[in-house]
Legacy VTK file of the C-alpha trace (Angstrom):
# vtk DataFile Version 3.0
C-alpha trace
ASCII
DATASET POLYDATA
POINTS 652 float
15.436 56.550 -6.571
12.573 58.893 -4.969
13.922 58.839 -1.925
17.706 58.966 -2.136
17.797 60.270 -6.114
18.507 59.073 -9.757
22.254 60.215 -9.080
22.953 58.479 -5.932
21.017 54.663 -7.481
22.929 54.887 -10.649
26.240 55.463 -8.714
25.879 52.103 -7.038
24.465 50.113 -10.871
27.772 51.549 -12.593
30.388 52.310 -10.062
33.255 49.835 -9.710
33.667 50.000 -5.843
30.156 51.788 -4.639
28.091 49.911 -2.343
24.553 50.133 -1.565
23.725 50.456 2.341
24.374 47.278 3.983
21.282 45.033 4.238
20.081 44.003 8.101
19.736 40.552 8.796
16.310 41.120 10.146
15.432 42.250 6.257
12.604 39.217 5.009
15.762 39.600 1.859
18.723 38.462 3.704
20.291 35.851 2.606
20.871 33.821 5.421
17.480 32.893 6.126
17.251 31.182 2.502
17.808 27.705 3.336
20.074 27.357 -0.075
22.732 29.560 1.777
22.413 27.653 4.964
26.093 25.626 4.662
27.683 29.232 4.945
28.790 30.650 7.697
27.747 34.317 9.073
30.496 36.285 7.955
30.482 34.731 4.496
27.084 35.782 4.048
27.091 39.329 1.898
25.378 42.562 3.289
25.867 44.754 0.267
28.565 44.202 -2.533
29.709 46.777 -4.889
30.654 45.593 -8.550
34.176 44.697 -7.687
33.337 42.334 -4.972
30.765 40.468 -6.718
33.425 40.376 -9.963
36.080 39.056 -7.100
33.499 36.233 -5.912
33.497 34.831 -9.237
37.865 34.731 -9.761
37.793 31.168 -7.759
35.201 29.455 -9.689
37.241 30.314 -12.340
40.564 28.892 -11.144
39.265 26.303 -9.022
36.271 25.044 -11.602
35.418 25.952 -15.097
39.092 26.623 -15.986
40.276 22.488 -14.949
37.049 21.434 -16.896
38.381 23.703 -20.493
42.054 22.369 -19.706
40.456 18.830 -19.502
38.852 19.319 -23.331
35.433 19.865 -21.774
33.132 22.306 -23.445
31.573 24.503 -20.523
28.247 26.519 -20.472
27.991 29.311 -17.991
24.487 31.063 -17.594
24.872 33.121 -14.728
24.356 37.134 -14.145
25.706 39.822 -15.737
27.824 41.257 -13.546
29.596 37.696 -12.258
29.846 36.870 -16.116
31.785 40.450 -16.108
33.720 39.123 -13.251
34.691 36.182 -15.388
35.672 38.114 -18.387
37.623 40.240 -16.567
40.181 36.987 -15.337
39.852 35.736 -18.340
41.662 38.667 -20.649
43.047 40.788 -17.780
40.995 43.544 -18.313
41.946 46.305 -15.807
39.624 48.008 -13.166
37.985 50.698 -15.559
38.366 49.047 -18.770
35.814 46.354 -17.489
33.230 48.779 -16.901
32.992 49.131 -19.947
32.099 45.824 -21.207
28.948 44.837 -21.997
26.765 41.358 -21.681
23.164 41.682 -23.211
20.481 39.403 -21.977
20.332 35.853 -23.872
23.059 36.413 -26.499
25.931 34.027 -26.308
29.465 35.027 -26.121
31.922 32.620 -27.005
35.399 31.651 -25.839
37.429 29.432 -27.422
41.432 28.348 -26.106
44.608 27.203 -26.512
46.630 24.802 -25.285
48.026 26.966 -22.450
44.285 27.697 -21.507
44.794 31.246 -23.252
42.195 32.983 -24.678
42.071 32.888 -28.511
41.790 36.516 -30.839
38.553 36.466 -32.362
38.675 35.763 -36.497
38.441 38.731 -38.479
34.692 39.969 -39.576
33.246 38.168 -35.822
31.034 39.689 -33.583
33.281 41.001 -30.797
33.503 43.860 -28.442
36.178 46.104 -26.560
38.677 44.380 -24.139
37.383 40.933 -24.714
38.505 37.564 -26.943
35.223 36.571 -27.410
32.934 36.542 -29.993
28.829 37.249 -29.958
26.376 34.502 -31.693
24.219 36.735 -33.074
23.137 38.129 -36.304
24.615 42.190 -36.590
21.800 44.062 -36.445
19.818 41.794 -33.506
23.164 42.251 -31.783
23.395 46.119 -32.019
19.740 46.468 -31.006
20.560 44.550 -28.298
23.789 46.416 -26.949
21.703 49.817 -27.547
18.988 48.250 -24.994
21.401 47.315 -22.886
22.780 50.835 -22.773
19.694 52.557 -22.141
18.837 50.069 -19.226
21.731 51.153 -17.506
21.112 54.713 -17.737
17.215 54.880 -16.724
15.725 53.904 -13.068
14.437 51.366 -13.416
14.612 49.961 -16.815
14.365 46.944 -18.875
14.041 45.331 -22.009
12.182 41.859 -22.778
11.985 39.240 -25.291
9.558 37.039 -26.088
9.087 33.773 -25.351
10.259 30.342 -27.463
7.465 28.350 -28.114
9.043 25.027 -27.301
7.815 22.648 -30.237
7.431 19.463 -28.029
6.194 16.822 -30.813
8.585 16.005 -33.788
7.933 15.540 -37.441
7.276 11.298 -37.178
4.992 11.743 -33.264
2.888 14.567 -35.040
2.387 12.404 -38.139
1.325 9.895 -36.005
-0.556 12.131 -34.350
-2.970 13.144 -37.212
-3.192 9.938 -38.439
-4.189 9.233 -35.221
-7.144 11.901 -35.104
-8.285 11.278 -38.981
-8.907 7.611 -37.859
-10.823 9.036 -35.003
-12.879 11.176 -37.186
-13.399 8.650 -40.031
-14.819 5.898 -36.725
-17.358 8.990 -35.466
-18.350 9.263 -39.162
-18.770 5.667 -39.956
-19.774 4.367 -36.655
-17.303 1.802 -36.877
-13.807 1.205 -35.077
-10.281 1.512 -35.519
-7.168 0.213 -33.968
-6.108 1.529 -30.727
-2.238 3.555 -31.035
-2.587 3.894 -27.195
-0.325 1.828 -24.614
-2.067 -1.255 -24.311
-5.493 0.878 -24.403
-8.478 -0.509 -24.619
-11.566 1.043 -26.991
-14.720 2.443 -26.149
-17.517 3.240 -28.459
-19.684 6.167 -27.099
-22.496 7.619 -29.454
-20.481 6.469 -32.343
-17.429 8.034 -31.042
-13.988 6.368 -30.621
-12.567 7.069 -27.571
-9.318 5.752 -25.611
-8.824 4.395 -22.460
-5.655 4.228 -21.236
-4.348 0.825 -19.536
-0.696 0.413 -19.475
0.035 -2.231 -18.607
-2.140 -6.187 -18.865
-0.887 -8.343 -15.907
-1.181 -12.291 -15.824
-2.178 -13.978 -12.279
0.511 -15.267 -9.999
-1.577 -16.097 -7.514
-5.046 -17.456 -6.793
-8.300 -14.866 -6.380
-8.617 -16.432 -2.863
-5.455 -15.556 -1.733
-4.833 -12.420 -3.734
-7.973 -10.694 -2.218
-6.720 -12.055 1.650
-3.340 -10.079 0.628
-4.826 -7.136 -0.673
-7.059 -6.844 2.178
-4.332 -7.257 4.877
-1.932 -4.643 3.037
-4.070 -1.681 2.980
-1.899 1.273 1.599
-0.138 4.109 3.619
-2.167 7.000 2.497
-0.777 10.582 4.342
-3.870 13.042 4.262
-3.280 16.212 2.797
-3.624 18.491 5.914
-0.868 16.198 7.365
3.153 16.365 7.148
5.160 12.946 6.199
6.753 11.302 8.945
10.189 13.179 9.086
8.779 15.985 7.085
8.452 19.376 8.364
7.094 22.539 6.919
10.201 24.755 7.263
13.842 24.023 7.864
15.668 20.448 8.192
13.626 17.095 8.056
14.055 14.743 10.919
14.569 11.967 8.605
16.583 10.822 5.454
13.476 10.583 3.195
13.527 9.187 -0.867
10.432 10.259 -3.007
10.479 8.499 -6.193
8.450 10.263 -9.515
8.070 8.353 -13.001
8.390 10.888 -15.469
5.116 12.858 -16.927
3.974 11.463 -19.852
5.615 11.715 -23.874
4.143 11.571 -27.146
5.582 8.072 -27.405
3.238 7.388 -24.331
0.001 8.716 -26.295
1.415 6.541 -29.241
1.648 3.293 -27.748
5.602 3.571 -28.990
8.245 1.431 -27.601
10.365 4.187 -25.912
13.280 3.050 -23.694
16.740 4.852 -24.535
15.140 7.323 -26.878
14.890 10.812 -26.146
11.488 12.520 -26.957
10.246 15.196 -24.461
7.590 15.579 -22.278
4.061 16.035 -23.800
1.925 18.806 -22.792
-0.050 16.824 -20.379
3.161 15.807 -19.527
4.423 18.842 -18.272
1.181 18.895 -16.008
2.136 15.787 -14.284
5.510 16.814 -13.150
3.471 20.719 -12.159
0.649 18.406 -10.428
3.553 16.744 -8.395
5.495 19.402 -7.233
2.377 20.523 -6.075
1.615 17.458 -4.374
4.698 17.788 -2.959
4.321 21.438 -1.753
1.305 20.814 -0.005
2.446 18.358 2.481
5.243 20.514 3.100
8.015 18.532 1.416
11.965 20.217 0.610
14.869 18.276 -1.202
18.383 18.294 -0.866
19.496 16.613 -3.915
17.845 15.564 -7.145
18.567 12.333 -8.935
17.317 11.626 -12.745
18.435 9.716 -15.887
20.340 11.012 -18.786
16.592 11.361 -20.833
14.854 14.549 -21.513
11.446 13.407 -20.323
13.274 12.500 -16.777
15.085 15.605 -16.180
12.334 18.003 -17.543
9.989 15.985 -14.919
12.553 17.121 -12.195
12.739 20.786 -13.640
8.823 21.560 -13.175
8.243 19.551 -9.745
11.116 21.411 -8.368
10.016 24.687 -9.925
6.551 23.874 -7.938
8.689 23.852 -5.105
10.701 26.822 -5.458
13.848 24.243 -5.399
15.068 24.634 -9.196
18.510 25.846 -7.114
18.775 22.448 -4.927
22.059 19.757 -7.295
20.396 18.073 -9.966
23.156 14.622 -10.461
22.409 12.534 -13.571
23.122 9.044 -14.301
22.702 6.748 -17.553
22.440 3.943 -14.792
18.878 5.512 -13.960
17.829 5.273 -18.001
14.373 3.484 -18.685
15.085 -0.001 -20.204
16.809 -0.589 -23.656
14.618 -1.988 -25.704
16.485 -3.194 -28.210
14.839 -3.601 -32.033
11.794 -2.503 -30.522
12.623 1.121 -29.900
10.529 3.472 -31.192
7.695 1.193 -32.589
4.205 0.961 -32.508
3.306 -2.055 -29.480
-0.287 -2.588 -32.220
2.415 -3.078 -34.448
4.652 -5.457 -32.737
1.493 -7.398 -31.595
0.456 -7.747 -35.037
3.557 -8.763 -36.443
4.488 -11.374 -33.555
1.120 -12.011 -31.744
0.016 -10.818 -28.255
1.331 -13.581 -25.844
4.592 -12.661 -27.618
4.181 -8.874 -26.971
3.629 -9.743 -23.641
7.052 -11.591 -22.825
8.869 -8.701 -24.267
7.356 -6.205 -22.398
7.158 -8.197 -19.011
8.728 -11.170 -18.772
11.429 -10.320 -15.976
14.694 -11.874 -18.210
13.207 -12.123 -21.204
15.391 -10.046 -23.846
13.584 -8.047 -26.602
15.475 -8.678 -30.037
18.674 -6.711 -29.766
19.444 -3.782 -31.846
21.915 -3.501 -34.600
25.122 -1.833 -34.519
24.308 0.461 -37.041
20.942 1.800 -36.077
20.221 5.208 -34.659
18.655 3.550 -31.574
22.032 1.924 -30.362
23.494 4.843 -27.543
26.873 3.794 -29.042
26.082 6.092 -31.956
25.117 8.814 -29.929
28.485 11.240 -29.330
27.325 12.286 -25.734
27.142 8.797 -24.537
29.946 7.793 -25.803
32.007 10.626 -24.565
31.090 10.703 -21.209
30.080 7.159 -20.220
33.040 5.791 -18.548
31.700 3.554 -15.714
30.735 0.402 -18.609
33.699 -1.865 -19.845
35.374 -1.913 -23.562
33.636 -4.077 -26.267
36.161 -5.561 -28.031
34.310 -6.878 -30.787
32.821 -3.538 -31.784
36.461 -1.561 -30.851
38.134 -3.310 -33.383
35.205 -3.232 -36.219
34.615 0.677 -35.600
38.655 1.352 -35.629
39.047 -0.596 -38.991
35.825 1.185 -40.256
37.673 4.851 -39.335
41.975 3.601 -39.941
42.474 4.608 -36.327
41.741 3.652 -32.815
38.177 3.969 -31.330
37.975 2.798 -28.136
33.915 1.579 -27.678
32.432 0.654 -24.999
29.675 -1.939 -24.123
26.764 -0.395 -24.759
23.208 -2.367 -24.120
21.570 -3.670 -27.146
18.647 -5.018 -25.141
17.535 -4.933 -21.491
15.297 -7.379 -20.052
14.171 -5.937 -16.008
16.438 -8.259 -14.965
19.584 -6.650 -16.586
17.978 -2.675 -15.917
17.849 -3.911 -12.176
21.261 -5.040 -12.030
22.140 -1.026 -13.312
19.705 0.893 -11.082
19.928 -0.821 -8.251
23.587 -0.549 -7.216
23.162 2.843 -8.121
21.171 3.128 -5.083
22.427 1.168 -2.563
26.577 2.234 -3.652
26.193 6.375 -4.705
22.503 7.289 -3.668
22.618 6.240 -0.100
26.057 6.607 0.919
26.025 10.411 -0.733
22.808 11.015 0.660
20.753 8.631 2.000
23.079 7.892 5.406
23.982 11.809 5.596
19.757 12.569 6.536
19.403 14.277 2.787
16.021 14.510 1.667
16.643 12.806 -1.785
14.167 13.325 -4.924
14.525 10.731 -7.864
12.781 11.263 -10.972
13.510 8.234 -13.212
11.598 5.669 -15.262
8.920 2.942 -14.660
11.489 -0.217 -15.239
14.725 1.805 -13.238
12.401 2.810 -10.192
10.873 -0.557 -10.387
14.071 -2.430 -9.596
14.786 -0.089 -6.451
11.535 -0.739 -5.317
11.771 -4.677 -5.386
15.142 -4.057 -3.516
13.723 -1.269 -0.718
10.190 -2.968 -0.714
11.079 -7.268 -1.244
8.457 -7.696 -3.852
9.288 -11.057 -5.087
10.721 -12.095 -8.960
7.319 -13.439 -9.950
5.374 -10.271 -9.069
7.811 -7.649 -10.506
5.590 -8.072 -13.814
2.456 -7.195 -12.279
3.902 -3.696 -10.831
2.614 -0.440 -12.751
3.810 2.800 -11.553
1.611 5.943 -12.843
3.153 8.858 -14.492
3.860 11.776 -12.443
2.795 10.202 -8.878
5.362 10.809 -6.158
6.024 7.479 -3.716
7.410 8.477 -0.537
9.457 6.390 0.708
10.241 7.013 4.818
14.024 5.216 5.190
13.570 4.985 8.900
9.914 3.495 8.767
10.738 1.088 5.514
7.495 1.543 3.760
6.113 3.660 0.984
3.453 6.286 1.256
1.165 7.758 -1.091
-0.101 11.364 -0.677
-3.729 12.408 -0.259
-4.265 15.054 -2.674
-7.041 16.747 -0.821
-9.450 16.021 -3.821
-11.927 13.322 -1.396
-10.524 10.208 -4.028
-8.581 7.435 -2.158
-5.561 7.213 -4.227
-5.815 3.719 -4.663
-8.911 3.515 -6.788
-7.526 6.688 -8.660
-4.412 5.332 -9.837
-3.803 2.151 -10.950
-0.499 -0.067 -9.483
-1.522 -3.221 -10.629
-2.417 -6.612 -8.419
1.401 -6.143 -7.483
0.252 -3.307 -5.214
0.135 -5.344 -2.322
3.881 -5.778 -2.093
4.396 -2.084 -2.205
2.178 -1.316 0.565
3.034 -3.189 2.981
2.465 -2.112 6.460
5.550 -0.142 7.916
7.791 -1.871 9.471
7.800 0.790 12.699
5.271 3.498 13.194
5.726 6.870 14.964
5.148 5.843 18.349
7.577 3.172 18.423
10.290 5.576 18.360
8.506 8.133 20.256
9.184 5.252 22.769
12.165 4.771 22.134
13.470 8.716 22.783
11.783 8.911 25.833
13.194 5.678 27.294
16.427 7.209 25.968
15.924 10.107 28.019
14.767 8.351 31.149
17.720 6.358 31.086
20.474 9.436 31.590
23.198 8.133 33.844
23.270 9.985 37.102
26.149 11.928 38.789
28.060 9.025 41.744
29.372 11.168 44.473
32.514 10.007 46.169
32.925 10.446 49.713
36.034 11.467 51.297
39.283 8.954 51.501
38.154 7.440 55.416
34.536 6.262 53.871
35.974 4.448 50.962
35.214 0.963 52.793
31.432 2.355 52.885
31.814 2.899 48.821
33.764 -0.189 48.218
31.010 -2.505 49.767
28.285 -1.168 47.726
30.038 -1.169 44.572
30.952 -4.818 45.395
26.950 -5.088 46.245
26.076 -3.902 42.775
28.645 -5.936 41.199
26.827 -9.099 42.611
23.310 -7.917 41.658
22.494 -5.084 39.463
19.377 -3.851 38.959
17.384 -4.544 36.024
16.349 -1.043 34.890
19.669 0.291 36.268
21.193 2.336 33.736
23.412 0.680 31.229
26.277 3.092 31.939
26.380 2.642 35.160
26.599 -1.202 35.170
29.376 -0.516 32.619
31.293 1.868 35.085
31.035 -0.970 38.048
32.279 -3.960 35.392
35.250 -1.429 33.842
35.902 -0.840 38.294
36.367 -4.584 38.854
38.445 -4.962 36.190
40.712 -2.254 36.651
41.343 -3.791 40.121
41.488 -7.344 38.627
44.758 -6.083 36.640
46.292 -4.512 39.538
48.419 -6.882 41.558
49.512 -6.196 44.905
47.488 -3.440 45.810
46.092 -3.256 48.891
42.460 -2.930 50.053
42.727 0.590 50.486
44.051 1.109 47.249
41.705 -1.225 45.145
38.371 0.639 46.874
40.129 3.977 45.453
40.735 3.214 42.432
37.005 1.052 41.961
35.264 4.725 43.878
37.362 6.823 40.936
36.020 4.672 38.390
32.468 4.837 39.359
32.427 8.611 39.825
34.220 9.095 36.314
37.011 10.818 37.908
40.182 10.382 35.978
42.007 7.174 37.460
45.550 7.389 38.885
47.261 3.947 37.919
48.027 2.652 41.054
50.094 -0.332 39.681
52.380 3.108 38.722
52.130 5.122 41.405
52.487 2.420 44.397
55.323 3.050 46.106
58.211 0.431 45.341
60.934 -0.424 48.548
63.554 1.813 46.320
60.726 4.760 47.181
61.206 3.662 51.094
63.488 5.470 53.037
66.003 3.444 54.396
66.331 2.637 58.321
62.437 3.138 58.778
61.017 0.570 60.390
57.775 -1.568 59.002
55.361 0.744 61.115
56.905 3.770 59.359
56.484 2.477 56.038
53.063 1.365 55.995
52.271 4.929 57.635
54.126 6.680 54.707
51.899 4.451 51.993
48.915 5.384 54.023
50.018 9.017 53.773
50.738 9.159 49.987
47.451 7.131 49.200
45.412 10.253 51.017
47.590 12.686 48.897
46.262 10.527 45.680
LINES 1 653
652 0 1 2 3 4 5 6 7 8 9 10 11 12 13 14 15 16 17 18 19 20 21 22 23 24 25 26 27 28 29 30 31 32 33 34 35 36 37 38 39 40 41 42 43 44 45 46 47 48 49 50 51 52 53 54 55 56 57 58 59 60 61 62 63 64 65 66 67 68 69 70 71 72 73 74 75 76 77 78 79 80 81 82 83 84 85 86 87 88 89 90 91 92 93 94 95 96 97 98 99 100 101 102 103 104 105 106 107 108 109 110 111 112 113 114 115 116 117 118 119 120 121 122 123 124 125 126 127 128 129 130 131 132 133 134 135 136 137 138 139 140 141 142 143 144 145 146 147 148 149 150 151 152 153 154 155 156 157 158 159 160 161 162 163 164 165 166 167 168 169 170 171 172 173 174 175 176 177 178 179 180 181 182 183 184 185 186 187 188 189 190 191 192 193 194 195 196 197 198 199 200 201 202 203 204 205 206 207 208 209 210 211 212 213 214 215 216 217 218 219 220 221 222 223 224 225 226 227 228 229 230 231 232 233 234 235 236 237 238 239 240 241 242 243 244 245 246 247 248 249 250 251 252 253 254 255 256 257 258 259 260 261 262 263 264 265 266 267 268 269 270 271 272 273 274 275 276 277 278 279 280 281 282 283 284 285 286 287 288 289 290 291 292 293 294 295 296 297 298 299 300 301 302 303 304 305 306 307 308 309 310 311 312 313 314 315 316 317 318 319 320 321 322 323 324 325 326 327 328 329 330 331 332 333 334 335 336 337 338 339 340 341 342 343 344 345 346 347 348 349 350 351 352 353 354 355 356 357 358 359 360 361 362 363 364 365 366 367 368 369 370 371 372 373 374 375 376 377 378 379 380 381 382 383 384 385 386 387 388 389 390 391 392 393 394 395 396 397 398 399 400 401 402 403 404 405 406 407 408 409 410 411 412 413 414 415 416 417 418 419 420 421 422 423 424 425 426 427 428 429 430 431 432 433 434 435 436 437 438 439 440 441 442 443 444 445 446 447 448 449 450 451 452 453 454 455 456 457 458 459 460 461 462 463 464 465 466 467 468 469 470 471 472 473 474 475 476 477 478 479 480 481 482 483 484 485 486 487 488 489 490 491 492 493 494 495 496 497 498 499 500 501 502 503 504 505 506 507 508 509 510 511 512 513 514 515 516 517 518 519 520 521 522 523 524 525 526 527 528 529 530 531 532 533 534 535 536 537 538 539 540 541 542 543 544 545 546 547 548 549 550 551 552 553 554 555 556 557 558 559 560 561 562 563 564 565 566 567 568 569 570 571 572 573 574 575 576 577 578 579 580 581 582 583 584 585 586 587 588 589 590 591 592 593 594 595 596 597 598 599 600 601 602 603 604 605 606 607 608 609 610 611 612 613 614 615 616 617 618 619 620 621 622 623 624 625 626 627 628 629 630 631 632 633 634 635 636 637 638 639 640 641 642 643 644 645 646 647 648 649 650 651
């Protein structure tokens, strides 16, 4: 606006078909160096778009998307931009060229379409919040609305301009977790004021009394031996883990554009308030704690630092497992890269347990009890009823969209009876052992993950739960049946797995602590890090022996010196070389057999065809092209006719 005027700036804001200069691709802005527009080609790329064009761009995703998902009974939320929200608006009720300048979207207030059967828009009811040209209808109380629109207006007419709102505070702790919660620090304060101590909420924690102050320790998770000391410490002394420093780049990894590698980095999501609680949390939904939230920040981080970029984003149908992937890849700058969700990569079911205390459980059951439950590899946890909130047949999103799990016919017939119509229900779990989550997560892997991704060199994040990313990791890593118990996985700690190299790697997070003593993995740790199967130089080897072994050019002399090529060929065909090249051993094999299937040919013709074959020179079928006594003038004598083969043969 100082430079070129107000006039000439709001002319390309408000007119239909104005566009700004046209950007050059040497601009740090353009899009095509943004690796998120890199599957594009040149000319699709924009230089400068006026209003119409970017309203045009949106008419397919329209047709070709969001309108098949309506027709299918799907409810669909768009957040996009205003003007490509215009652009939908416009298809949507026709509105003509001008008319749509004239419509309005203000920032954050939902406008509503609803349909009918022949996927046309429906008039807004009398006394709803509508506006000029459009079917829709605002969600928004009158006067927040109008003050709104009036911002709205006045943004458009001022350089520059803007109006803000402020922020939701996100309550993250519901009514029951922040009872809990103040129980929990009343008990605290009652043991500093007494001196005495209370019973632990945490995970499995253990308590320690400091200056007559109750404090937690987390441990989550108590592991039973499988194994003798003796032979435990030999293991964990042979498997020392593969620790990447932080001023280093993963194998495959590289600090800007594509990785050489198909890499998988697998996160356990930041901690809940059910974690802090010690509460049994498996297929319920709470969010992530505040500290939390700082474990999935403190791994994108991680992440950042050595240099790391994703190309898809697998998670679990939970909040605290997607939210984890929203803030690592916000570290990253990646909140743009596919974000697919499964139920198939849902923490546990844990049946009657869900959503109870574990000081609870091991008070009403005893600890050895407790302990089977929680990691005993098929043992079931009691299963849930029917009828409780915790069963994910009661929830309407699962039961909508799950399609991949067969019908229960037990509970189709008892819920239709219940409602005097059909339900179709599914088999939902009403208890999980590891055994039975494995048997879910891991086929996701191995039949969508890697196929999808995995084989096509994506750089694949997962952010899942401890008892889903366990089960992959006994599959990718062998850790055997009776160890699976003694694995612990650490919120918020990304495990890079290298697909080529077949090992996982932890990452050095520059703070002078070896990982290993920082984090705790359990004694199962030394089936996780394992040596690598194949280490960097390995295959350094094996592209320069690749590279050393290029097949070299044959030349092919001229027709008289084929005897001179035929008896070396037929030398090499008796004894090759070791380190000759593999192709060309192949060329002098394919040679002799070509002759081999040739019958009648003379010796002429046989050193030919075996010189053609070894220079790579496209191969005239002799067999076909050998004259036949039809092709043999009559009258000539045998002299003549063996000088006429000769002759054609040179012409070949």
């Amino acid at each position: 606006a100082k430079e070129l005027g107000v006039e000439v700036v709001q002319a390309w804001r408000n007119s239909l078909k104005a566009r700004p200069p046209p950007m050059k691709k040497d601009d740090p802005y353009y899009p095509g160096n943004d690796r998120r527009y890199e599957d594009l080609a040149e000319d699709q790329i924009p230089l400068t778009e006026s209003l119409m064009d970017c309203m045009e761009r949106a008419r397919p995703l329209w047709e070709y998307g969001i309108a098949k998902e309506i027709a299918k009974g799907n409810t669909v939320l768009v957040v996009a931009h205003t003007n490509t929200l215009r652009g939908l608006m416009k298809v949507i009720d026709d509105i003509g060229d001008n008319e749509v300048q004239e419509v309005s979207m203000p920032a954050g207030i939902p406008f509503v379409y609803k349909f009918d059967s022949n996927m046309q828009p429906l008039p807004p009811a009398e006394g709803k919040l509508s506006q000029a040209h459009t079917s829709g209808i605002f969600l928004e109380k009158p006067g927040l609305l109008k003050e709104a629109l009036k911002k709205t207006e006045e943004w458009n007419e001022v350089v520059p301009g803007s109006f803000g709102q402020k922020p939701t505070v996100v309550n993250r702790v519901s009514s029951l977790e922040n009872a809990l919660m103040k129980l929990k620090d009343d008990q605290a304060m009652s043991a500093g004021q007494r001196g005495g101590v209370v019973v632990d909420p945490n995970d499995d924690g253990q308590l320690i009394v400091t200056n007559n102050l109750a404090e937690f320790e987390e441990i989550d998770a108590e592991f039973e031996d499988f194994s003798d000391s003796a032979q435990e410490e030999e293991a964990l002394s042979c498997a020392l883990p593969n620790i990447q420093k932080a001023d280093e780049i993963a194998p495959g990894i590289m600090k800007q554009g594509k990785s050489k590698d198909p890499v998988v980095v697998f996160i356990r999501h930041g901690r809940t308030p059910h974690n802090n609680l010690g509460l049994f949390t498996g297929w319920e939904d709470p969010p992530l704690a505040p500290d939390g939230v700082e474990d999935a920040k403190n791994a994108g981080k991680l992440l950042k630092l050595h240099g790391f970029e994703f190309d898809v984003v697998y998670t679990s149908w939970l909040t605290r497992a997607i939210e984890t992937a929203w803030y690592c890849m916000d570290e990253l700058g990646d909140t743009w890269v596919p974000l697919i969700k499964s139920w198939r990569l849902n923490e546990r079911m844990y049946g009657a347990l869900t959503g109870k205390s574990k000081q609870m459980i091991a008070n009403e059951y005893g600890e050895d009890q407790l302990k089977k439950w929680r990691r005993g590899f098929k043992i079931l946890p009691p299963p849930v009823s029917s009828y409780s909130l915790s069963y994910p047949g009661n929830d309407y999103k699962r039961t909508k969209y799950v399609r991949d799990l067969r019908i229960s016919l037990s509970e189709t017939i008892n819920r239709s009876w219940e409602a005097r119509k059909l339900q179709i229900h599914r088999k939902f779990p009403k208890s999980e052992s590891l055994h039975t989550c494995m048997k879910r997560s891991i086929p996701y892997y191995t039949q969508r993950i890697v196929p999808e991704a995995v084989n096509k060199g994506k750089r694949v994040l997962i952010t899942s739960h401890e008892n889903a990313i366990r089960g992959i990791l006994m599959h990718l890593c062998e850790i055997p049946e009776e160890a699976m118990n003694q694995l612990h996985l650490p919120n918020g700690l990304p495990l890079v797995y290298n697909v080529k190299r077949k090992c996982i790697t932890l990452l050095d997070d520059g703070s002078g602590v070896d990982p290993m003593t920082k984090h705790d993995f359990g004694p199962a740790a030394q089936y996780l890090f394992r040596p690598c199967e194949l280490d960097d130089d390995f295959f350094d080897q094996m592209e320069q022996q690749a590279l050393q072994n290029q097949p070299e050019e044959v030349e092919v002399e001229a027709p008289p010196a084929v005897q001179n090529q035929t008896e070396q060929a037929e030398a090499d065909d008796a004894a090759p070389a070791d380190d000759a090249p593999i192709e060309i051993i192949e060329k002098v094999a394919a040679a002799t057999r070509m002759v081999e299937v040739v019958e009648g040919m003379t010796a002429e013709e046989a050193a030919l065809v075996r010189a053609q074959r070894l220079s790579g020179s496209p191969i005239i079928e002799a067999a076909d092209e050998k004259p036949v006594p039809s092709q043999i003038t009559e009258g000539m004598t045998a002299e003549e006719a063996e000088a006429a083969r000769s002759t054609r043969l040179h012409q070949q």
